[in-house]
C-alpha positions as CSV (number, residue, x, y, z in Angstrom):
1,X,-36.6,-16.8,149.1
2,X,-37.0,-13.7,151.7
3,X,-36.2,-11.5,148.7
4,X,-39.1,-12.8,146.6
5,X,-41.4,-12.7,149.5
6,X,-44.2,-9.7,150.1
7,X,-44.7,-8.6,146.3
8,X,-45.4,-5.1,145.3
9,X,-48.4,-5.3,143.1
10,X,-47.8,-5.1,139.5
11,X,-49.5,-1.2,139.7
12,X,-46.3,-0.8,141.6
13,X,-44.4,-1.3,138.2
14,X,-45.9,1.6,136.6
15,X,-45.1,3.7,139.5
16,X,-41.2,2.5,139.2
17,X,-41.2,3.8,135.5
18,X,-42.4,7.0,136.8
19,X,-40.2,6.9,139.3
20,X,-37.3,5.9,137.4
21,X,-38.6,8.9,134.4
22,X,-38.6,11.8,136.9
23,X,-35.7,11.1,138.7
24,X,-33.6,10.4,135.7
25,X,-35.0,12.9,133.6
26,X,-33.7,15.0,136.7
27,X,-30.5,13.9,137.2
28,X,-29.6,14.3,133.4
29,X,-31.2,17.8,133.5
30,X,-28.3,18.3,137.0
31,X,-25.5,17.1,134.8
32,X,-26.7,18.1,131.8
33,X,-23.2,19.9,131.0
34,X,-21.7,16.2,131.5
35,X,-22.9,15.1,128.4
36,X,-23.5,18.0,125.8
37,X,-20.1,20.1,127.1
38,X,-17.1,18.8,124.8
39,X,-15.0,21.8,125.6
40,X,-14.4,23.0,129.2
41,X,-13.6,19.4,130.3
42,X,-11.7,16.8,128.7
43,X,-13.2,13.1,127.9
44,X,-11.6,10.0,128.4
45,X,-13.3,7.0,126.6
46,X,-13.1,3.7,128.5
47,X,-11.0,2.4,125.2
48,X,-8.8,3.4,122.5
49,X,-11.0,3.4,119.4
50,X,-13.7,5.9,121.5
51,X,-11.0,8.6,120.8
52,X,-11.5,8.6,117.7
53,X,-15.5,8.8,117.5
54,X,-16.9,12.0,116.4
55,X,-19.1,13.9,118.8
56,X,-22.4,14.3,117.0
57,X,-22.4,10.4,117.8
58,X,-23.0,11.9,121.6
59,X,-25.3,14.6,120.6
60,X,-27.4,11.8,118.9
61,X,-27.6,9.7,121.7
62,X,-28.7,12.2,124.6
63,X,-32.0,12.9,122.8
64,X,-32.9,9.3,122.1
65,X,-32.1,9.0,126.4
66,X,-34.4,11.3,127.1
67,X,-37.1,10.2,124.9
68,X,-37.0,6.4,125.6
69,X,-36.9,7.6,129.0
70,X,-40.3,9.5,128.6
71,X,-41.9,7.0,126.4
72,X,-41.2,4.1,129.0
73,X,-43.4,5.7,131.7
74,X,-46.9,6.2,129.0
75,X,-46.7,2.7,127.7
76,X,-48.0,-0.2,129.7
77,X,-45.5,-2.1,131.6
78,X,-46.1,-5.8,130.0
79,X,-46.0,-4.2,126.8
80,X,-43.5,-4.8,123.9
81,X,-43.1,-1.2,123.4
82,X,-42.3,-0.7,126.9
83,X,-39.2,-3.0,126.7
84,X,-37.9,-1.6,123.5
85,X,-38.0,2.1,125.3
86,X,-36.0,0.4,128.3
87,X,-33.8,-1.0,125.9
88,X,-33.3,2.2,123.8
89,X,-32.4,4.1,127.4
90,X,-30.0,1.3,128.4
91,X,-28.4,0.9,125.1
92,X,-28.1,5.0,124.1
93,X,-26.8,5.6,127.6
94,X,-23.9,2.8,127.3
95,X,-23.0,4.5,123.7
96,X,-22.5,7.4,125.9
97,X,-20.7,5.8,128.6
98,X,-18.4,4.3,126.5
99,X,-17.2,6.8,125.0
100,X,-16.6,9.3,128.6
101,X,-15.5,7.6,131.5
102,X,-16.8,10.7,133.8
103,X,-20.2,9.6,133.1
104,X,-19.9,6.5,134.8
105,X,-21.9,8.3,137.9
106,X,-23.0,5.6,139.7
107,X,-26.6,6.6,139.5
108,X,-26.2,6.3,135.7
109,X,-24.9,3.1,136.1
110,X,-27.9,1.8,138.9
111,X,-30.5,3.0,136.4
112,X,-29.1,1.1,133.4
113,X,-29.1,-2.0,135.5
114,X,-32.9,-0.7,136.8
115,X,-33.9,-0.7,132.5
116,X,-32.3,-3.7,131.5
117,X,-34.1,-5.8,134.4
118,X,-37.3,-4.0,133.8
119,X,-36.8,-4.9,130.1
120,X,-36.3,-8.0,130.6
121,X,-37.8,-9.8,133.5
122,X,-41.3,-10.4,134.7
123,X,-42.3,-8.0,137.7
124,X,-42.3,-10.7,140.3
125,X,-38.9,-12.1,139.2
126,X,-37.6,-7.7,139.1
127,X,-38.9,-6.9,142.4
128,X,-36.5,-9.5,143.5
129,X,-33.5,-8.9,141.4
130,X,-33.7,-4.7,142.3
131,X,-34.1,-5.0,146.0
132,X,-31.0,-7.6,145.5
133,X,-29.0,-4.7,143.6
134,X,-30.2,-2.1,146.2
135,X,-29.4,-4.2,149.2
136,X,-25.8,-5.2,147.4
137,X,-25.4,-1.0,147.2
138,X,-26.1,-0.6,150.8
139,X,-23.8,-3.3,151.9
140,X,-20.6,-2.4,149.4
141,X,-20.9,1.5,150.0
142,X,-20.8,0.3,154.0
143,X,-18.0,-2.4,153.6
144,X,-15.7,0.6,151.1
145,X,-16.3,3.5,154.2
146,X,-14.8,0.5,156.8
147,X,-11.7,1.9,156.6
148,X,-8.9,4.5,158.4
149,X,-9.4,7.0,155.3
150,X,-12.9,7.3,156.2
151,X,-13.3,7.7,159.4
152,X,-9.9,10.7,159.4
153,X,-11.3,12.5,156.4
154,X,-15.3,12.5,154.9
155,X,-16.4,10.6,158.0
156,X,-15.5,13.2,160.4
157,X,-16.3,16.0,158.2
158,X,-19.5,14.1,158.3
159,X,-19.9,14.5,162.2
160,X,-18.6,18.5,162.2
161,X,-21.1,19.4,159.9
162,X,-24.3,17.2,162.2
163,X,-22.6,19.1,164.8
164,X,-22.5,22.5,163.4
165,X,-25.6,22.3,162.1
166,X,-27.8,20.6,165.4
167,X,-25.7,22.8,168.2
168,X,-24.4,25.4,166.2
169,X,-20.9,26.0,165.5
170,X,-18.0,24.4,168.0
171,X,-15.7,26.0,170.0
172,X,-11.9,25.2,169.7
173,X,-11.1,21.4,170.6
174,X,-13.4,18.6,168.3
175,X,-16.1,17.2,170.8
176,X,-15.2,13.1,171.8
177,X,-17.4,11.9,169.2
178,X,-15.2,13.7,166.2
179,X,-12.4,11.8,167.1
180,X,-11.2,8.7,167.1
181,X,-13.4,5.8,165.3
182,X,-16.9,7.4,166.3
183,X,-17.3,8.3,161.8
184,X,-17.6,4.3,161.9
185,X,-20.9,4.9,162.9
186,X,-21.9,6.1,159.3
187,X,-20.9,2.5,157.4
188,X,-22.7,0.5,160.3
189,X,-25.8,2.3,160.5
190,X,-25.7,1.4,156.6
191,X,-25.0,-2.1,156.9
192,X,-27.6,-2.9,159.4
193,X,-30.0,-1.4,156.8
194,X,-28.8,-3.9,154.1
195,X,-29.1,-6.7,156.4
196,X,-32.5,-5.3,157.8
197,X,-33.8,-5.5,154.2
198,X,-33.3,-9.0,153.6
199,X,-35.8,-10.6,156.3
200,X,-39.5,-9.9,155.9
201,X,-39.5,-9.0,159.6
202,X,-37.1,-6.3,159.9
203,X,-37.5,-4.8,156.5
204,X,-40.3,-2.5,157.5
205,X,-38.3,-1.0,160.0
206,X,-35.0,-1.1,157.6
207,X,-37.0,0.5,155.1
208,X,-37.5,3.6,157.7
209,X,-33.7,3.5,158.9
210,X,-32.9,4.1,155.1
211,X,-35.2,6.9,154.5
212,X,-33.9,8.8,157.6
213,X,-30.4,8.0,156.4
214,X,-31.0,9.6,153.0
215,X,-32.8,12.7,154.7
216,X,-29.9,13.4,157.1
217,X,-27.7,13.0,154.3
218,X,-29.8,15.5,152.1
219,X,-29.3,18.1,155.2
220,X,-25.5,17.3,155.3
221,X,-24.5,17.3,151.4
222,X,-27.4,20.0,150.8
223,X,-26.7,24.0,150.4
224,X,-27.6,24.4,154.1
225,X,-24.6,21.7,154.6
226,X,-21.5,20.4,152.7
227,X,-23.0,22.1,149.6
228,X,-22.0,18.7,147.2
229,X,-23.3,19.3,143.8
230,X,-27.0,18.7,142.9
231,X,-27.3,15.1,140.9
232,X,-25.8,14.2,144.5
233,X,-28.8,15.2,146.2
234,X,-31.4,14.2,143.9
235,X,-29.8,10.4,143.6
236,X,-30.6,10.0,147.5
237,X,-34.8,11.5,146.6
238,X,-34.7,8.8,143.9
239,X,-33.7,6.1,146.8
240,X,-36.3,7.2,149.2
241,X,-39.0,6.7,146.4
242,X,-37.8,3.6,144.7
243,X,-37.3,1.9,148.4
244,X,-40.8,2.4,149.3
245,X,-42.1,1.2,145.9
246,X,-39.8,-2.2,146.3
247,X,-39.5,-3.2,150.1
248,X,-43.1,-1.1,151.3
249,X,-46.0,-2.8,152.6
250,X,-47.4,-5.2,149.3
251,X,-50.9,-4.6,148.0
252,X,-53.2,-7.0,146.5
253,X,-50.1,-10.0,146.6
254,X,-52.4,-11.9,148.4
255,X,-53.0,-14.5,145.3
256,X,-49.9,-13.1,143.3
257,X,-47.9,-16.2,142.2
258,X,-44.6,-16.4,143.7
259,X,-42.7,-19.3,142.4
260,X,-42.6,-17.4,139.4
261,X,-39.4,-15.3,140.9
262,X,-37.9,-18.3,141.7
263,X,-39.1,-21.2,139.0
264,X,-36.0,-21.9,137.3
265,X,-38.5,-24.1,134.9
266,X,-40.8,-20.8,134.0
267,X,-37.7,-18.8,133.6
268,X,-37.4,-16.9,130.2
269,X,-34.3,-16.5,128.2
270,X,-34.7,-12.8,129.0
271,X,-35.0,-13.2,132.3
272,X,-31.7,-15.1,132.4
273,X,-30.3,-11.6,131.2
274,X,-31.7,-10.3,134.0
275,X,-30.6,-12.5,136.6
276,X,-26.8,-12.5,135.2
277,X,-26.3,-9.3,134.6
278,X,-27.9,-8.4,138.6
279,X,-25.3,-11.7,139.8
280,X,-22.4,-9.9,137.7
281,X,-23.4,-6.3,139.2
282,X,-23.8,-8.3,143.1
283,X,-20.3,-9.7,142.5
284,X,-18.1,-7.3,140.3
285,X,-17.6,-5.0,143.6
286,X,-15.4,-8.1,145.3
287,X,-12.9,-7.5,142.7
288,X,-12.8,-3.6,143.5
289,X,-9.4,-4.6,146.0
290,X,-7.1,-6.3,143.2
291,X,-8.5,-3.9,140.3
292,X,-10.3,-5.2,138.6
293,X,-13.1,-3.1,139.4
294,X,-13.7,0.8,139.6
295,X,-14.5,2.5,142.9
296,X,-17.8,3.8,141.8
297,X,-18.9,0.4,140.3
298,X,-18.1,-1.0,143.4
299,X,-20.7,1.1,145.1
300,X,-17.4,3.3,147.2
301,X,-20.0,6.0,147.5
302,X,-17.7,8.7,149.3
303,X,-14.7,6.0,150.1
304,X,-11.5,7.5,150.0
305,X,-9.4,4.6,150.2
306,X,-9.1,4.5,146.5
307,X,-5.9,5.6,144.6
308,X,-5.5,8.9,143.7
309,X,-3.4,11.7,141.6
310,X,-1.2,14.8,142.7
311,X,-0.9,16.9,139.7
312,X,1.8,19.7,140.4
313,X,2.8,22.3,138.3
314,X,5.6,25.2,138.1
315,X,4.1,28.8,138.2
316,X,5.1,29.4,134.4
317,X,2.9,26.3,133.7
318,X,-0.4,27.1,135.5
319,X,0.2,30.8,133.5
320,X,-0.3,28.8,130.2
321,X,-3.8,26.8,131.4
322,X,-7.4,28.1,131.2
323,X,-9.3,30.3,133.9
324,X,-11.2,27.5,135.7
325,X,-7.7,25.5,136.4
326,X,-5.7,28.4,137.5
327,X,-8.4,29.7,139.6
328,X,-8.8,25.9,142.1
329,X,-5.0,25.7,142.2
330,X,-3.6,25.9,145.2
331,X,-0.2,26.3,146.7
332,X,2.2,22.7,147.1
333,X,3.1,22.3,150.9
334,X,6.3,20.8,151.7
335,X,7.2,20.3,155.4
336,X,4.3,22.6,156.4
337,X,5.8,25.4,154.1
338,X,4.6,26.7,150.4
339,X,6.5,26.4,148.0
340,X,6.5,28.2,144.0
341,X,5.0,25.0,142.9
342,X,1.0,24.5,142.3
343,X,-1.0,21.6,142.7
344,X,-4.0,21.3,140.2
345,X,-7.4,20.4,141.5
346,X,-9.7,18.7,138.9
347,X,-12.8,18.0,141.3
348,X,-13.7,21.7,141.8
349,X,-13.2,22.2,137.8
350,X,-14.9,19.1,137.0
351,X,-18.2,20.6,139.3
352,X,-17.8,24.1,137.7
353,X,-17.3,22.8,134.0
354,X,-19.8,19.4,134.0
355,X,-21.5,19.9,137.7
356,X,-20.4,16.1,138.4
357,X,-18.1,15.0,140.8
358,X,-15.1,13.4,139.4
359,X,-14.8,10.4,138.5
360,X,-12.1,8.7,141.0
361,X,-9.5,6.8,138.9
362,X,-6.1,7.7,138.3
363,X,-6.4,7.1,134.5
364,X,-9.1,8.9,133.8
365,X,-7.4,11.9,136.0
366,X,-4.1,11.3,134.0
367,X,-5.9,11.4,130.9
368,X,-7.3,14.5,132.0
369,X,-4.7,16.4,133.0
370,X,-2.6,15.2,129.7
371,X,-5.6,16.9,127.4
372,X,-4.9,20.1,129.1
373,X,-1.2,20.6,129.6
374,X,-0.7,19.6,125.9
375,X,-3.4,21.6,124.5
376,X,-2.0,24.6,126.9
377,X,0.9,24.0,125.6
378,X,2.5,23.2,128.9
379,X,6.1,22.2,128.7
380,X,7.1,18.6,129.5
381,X,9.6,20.0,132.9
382,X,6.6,21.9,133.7
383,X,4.2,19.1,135.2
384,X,5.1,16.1,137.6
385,X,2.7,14.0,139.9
386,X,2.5,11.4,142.1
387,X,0.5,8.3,141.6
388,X,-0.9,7.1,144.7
389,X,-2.0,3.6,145.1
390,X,-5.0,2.7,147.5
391,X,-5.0,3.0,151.0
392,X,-4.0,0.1,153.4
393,X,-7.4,-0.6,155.5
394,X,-6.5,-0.1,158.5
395,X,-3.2,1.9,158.6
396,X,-4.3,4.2,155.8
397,X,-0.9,4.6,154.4
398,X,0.0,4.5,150.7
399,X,2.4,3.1,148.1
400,X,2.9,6.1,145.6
401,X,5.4,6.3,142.3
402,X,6.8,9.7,141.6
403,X,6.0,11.0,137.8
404,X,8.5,13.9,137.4
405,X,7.8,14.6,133.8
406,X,5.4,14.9,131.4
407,X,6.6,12.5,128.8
408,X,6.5,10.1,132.1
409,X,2.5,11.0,133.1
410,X,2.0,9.6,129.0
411,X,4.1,6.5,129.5
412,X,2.4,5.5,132.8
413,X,-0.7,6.1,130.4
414,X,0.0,4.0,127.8
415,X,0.9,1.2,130.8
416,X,-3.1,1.2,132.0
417,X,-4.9,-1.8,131.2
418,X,-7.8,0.9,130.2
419,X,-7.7,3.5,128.2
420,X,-6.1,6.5,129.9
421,X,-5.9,9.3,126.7
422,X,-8.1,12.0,126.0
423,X,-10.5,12.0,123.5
424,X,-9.7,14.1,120.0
């Protein structure tokens, strides 16, 4: 198998728990408001009975995350204290998940598949199940940026900012290579690099594509750029390290065993974990089209093609919501005019209140905005929305369904196959 071929040394397995320590430790440190903040920002648990669960369950967890996270980078990697601290990180941190869909970050969910393999799989068997989950990301967050939504929205603010930012800023009148499908250039460059990883011979020089591809996009979604919030920035320093601990050039493999990756005999039962729970993660995203699975599982990494949520609101009604929401409203356009009505805009809140990006599904959203217009006290006439369905491929254009009440936002609630109310 090409994946299983030129092995790390197992020395490089201490150096992915370090890896995976500092890096997480950072990125919970960056959203740390994500999981410890119960009051600025409403939580929607992925099902009913999370509702009800008190919230010293949460503040119970986050320690025992951040010290299993610690403890798995001083113990020895082939050591059964090791794999308990990777299963006390994985475990606490889908206790927290559960009960918050918003902290379904994808880099949460990449390094609780990272644990759970490390847990449970021998390195040589690992090293080929990761660089088959980071490959898989490559390829999906390529395949979801394919699309007419990308390349007239993120994609070309993509190629204004390179601009801006290598020739200054432009005059009036985008350049050639802002228009038209020139942003495609973004998911290819990144498919290539999936591809490039698979085959001994090109993954050297794949390797190198992906690390300029995370530095350019540090310089574009830095402070110097498109100023996207700081977990953002430290997910793509965590790729750059882990890539050049699992695809760089192998140390001491010359008498490693191999077959041991691919031995179906010498396979474990734990290592069967491992290698269903990477083939479920690998093939989960090809659902993401009938909806079965989430954008951000899916690897969409900045995809816009997903559905998505108008929340509008009379004048009286923003009046009676906190600061933070009245502050990133903005004025409803109809035929290129404003009008008295507001639209609500929970991405800038949800960076201000939990310094996270939103998560993207209309559910969560809805449950969202429910939390906050009851507790305002917001009356039913007051909010409508419109629930957009995903983007057509190629066209870009949307099915939508017109919400013109509040008691209708809660019934198209209560008609999601998840869990779309706030928690208590």
């Amino acid at each position: 198998m090409t994946l299983a071929s030129d092995l790390p040394s197992e020395q490089s397995a201490v150096c992915l728990r370090w890896v995976l320590t500092g890096f997480g430790l950072g990125l919970l440190v960056a959203t740390r408001w994500l999981w410890v903040n119960f009051d600025d920002f409403p939580q929607v648990p992925w099902f009913a009975w999370g509702c009800a669960v008190p919230q010293v369950v949460d503040l119970c967890l986050v320690p025992v995350v951040a010290v299993s996270l610690v403890a798995s980078s001083v113990t020895r990697p082939d050591s059964m204290s090791n794999r308990i601290c990777m299963w006390l990180f994985a475990g606490s941190m889908i206790g927290l998940l559960l009960l918050d869909q918003h902290r379904f970050q994808p880099w949460v969910y990449q390094l609780v598949l990272v644990a759970i393999v490390l847990a449970t799989a021998r390195w040589q068997s690992a090293v080929g199940l990761l660089r088959l989950l980071t490959i898989s990301i490559y390829f999906y967050s390529a395949v979801s940026k394919c699309d007419a939504s990308f390349c007239t929205g993120l994609g070309r603010s993509f190629l204004v900012e390179l601009t801006n930012l290598a020739c200054g800023p432009q005059p009036a009148g985008a350049p050639f290579w802002q228009t038209g499908a020139w942003p495609v250039v973004f998911p290819v460059g990144e498919l290539l690099i999936a591809v490039g990883l698979i085959w001994p011979v090109s993954r050297r020089s794949a390797l190198w594509c992906a690390t300029g591809m995370h530095l350019l996009l540090l310089v574009v979604l830095g402070p110097w750029g498109l100023r996207h919030s700081t977990g953002v920035l430290i997910w793509n320093g965590y790729f750059i390290a882990q890539n050049f601990i699992l695809f760089g050039k192998a140390r001491n493999s010359v008498n490693q065993p191999q077959a041991d990756s691919v031995s179906i005999e010498r396979t474990t039962p734990s290592q069967w974990i491992a290698r269903l729970l990477i083939g479920w993660a690998v093939f989960w995203p090809c659902l993401e089209p009938w909806g079965v699975c989430d954008v951000w599982p899916a690897w969409g990494l900045y995809a816009q093609h997903g559905e998505q949520l108008t929340v509008r609101i009379t004048d009286r009604g923003l009046q009676r919501l906190p600061v933070a929401w009245q502050e990133t409203a903005t004025r409803r356009l109809e035929a290129g005019e404003e009008t008295w009505d507001w639209q609500l805009r929970p991405q800038p809140v949800s960076l201000r209140s939990v310094w996270a990006p939103l998560y993207p599904q209309n559910r969560f959203q809805l449950g969202v905005i429910l939390d906050v217009a009851k507790n305002a006290g917001v009356e039913p006439e007051e909010v409508s929305a419109i629930w957009y369905f995903p983007a057509n491929r190629w066209t870009g254009t949307r099915r939508s369904v017109q919400l013109n009440s509040l008691a209708e936002l809660e019934r198209m609630a209560d008609r999601c196959w998840l869990n779309a109310r706030p928690r208590k």
